[in-house]
N, C-alpha and C positions, 0 to 999 in steps of 0.2 A: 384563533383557536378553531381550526378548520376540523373537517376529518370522518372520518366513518367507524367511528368509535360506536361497539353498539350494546345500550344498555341489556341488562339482565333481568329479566322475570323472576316473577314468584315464583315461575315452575323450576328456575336453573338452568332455563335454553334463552340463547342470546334474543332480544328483541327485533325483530325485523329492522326497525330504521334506528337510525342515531337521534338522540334525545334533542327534542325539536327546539331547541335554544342554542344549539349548535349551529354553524353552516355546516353544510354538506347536500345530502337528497335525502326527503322526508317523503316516502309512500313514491309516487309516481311524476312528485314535482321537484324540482331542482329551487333552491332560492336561498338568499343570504339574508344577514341581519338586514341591511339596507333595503332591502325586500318588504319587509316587514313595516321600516318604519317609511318609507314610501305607502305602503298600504295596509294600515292593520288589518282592518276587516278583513285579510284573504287567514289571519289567523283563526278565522272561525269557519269557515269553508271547507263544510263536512261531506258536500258534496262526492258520491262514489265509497264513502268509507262505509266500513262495515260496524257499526253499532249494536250493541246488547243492552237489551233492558229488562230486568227481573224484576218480579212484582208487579208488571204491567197491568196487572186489573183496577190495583190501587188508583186513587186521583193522581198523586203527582205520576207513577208510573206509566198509566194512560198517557196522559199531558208530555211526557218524554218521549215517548212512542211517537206520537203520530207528529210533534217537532220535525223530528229526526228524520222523519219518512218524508214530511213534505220540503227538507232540507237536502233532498236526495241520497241518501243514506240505502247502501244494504240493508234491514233491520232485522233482529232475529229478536224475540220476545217469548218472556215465560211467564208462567204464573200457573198456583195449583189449581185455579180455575176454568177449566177447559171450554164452559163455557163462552165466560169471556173475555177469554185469551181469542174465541175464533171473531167475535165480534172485532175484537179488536185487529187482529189480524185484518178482516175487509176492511176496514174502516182506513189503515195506513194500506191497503192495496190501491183503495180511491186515491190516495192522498200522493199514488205514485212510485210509493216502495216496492223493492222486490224484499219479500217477508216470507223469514223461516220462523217455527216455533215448535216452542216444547210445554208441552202442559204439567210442571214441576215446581214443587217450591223448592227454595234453596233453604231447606231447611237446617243441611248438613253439608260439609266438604267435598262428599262425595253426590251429591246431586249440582252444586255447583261447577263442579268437572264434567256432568254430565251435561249442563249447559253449553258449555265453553267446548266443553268437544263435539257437540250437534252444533252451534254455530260456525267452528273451524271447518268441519266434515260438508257445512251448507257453502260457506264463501269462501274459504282459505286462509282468511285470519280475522283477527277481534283487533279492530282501531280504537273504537271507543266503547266504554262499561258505564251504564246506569245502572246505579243497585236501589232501587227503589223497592225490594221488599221490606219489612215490618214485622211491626206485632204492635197492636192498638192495645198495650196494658198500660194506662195512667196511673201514677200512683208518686206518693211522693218517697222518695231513694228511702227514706228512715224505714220506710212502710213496707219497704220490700225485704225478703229475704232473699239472702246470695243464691238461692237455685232460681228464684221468682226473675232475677235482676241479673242474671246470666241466660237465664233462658230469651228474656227481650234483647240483652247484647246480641247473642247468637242470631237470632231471628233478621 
């Protein structure tokens, strides 16, 4: 099951590579199943890709960020915190990323898009998505009412 079959996005435009559990050419490397089970570990070899992480101020956000960067990663990072979004930012420049950002939450679909289009517009395309934003409202599901418990989905 060879081939250059290439999946479809959310947006409706073909996905750059063929869905990586195929053979064929994934990004800039050539490799087969045999590949693979000869070496797993080169399945996590983010090295050169271009990564996104929203919510970046957050802990775990933070924590995926600067992963990503000392894994050689493009990175591009958001958060509404402009503060420290920029800490963070230095902090994966040390760490050897080249880093783009936006200081936006993904509050809605359209700042979303505006992520994704400042990271395409920085590297040329989005490899991998951490969605690490939030909303810290605990509460138990009975407790919540459907705008309270739509508004955390959203988030």
């Amino acid at each position: 099951m060879g081939g250059n079959r290439q999946s479809v996005g959310t947006n409706g435009r073909p996905s750059p590579r063929p869905f990586p559990h195929r053979e064929g050419r994934w990004g800039e490397r050539d490799f087969t199943m045999t590949d693979w089970l000869k070496n797993p570990l080169s399945l996590f070899d983010v090295k050169g890709r271009v990564a996104v992480v929203t919510g970046a101020s957050g802990a775990f956000g933070a924590l995926a960020a600067k992963v990503l960067a000392g894994a050689g990663t493009k990175l591009f990072i958001s958060t509404g915190n402009a503060k420290e979004l920029e800490k963070l930012a230095g902090a994966c420049k040390d760490l050897g990323a080249e880093v783009g950002s936006l200081a936006i939450r993904t509050t809605n679909e359209a700042n979303c898009g505006k992520i994704i289009d400042a990271a395409v517009a920085r590297f040329g395309r989005v490899d991998i998505l951490v969605v690490a934003s939030g909303k810290n409202d605990v509460a138990k599901i009975n407790d919540m009412t459907p705008e309270r418990f739509l508004d955390v989905m959203d988030a």
